[in-house]
N, C-alpha and C positions, 0 to 999 in steps of 0.2 A: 504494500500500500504506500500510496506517495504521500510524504510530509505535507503538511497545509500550508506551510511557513515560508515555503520553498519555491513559489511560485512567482520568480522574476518577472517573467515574461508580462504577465497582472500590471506587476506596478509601470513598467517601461509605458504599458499601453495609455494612461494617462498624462503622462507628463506632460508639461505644456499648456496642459488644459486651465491652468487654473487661471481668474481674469490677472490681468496685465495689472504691476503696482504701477500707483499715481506716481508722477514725479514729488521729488522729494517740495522742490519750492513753488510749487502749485499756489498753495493756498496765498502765499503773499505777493505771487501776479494778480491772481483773484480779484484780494482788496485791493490793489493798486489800482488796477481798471474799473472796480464797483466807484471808489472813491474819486475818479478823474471824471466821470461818466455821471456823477453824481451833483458836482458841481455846475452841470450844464444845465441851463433853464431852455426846457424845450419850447421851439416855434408852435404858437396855436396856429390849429388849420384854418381853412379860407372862412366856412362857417361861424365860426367860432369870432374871427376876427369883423364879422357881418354883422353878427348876431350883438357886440358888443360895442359898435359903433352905432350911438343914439342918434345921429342924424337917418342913417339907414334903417332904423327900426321904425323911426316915424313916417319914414315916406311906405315902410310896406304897410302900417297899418291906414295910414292914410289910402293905400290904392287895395287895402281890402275895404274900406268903407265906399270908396268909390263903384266900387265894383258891384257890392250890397245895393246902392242908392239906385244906380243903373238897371241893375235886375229889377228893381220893386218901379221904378219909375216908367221903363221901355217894356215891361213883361205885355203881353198881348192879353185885351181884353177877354175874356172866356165867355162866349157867348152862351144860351142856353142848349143845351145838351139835349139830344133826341135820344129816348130811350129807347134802344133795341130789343125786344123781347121774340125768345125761339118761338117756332111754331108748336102748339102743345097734339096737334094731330100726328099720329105716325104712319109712316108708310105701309102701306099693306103686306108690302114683303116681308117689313122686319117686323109685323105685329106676327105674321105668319112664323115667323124664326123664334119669335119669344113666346108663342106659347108652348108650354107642357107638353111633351109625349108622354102617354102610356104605355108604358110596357108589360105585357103580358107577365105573370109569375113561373109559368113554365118554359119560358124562354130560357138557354143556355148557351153562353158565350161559345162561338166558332173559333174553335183551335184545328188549327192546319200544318201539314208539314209540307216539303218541299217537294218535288216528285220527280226525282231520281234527274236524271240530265234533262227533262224538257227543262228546270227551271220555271215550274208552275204551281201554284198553289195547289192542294189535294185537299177536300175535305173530309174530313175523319166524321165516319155514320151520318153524311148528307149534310155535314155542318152544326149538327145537333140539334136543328129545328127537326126531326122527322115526324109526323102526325099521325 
């Protein structure tokens, strides 16, 4: 029986595998660059710079007020409204379609197989209606 202990081969097969060490001065590049990166005061975007310029804010709410006045002042008179109402008679065909069939109680659903190479329906004991 072979030793348990003794199996080089095992550990060779990992080697290398293990994650990669950090650099040793990592962490004080790190904060160098957090603390240079830190002191910059970032540019607001274009919106931003719109949105906080008080001249520009009063002329949009002025040309949404304009724009309000305009709708309500230019809107087209709404004349009075003809009511459209359907017709409540139906057509003969579809009264014909909507009413109720009776079906018979002894009636029995038509189950068919296929019929051999014509590719024809066959029905099994005349279809099941036989009298």
């Amino acid at each position: 029986m072979k030793p348990l202990d003794d199996d080089h081969t095992a550990d060779r097969l990992f080697e290398g595998m293990g994650p990669p060490q950090t650099p040793p001065d990592l962490r004080e590049r790190v904060m160098r660059e957090a603390q240079r990166h830190s002191a910059v005061v970032p540019l607001p975007d274009a919106w931003t710079r719109i949105w906080e310029n008080p001249w520009l804010r009063l002329a949009w709410a002025a040309t949404v007020l304009l724009l309000l006045a305009g709708n309500l002042v230019l809107a087209p008179q709404k004349s009075e409204q003809t009511t459209m109402v359907a017709e409540t008679f139906a057509d003969e065909e579809i009264a014909e379609f909507l009413r109720p069939m009776t079906i018979a109680e002894t009636v029995t659903p038509i189950f068919g197989r296929s019929g051999g190479d014509r590719h024809e329906l066959v029905e099994i004991d005349g279809g099941g209606n036989a009298s």
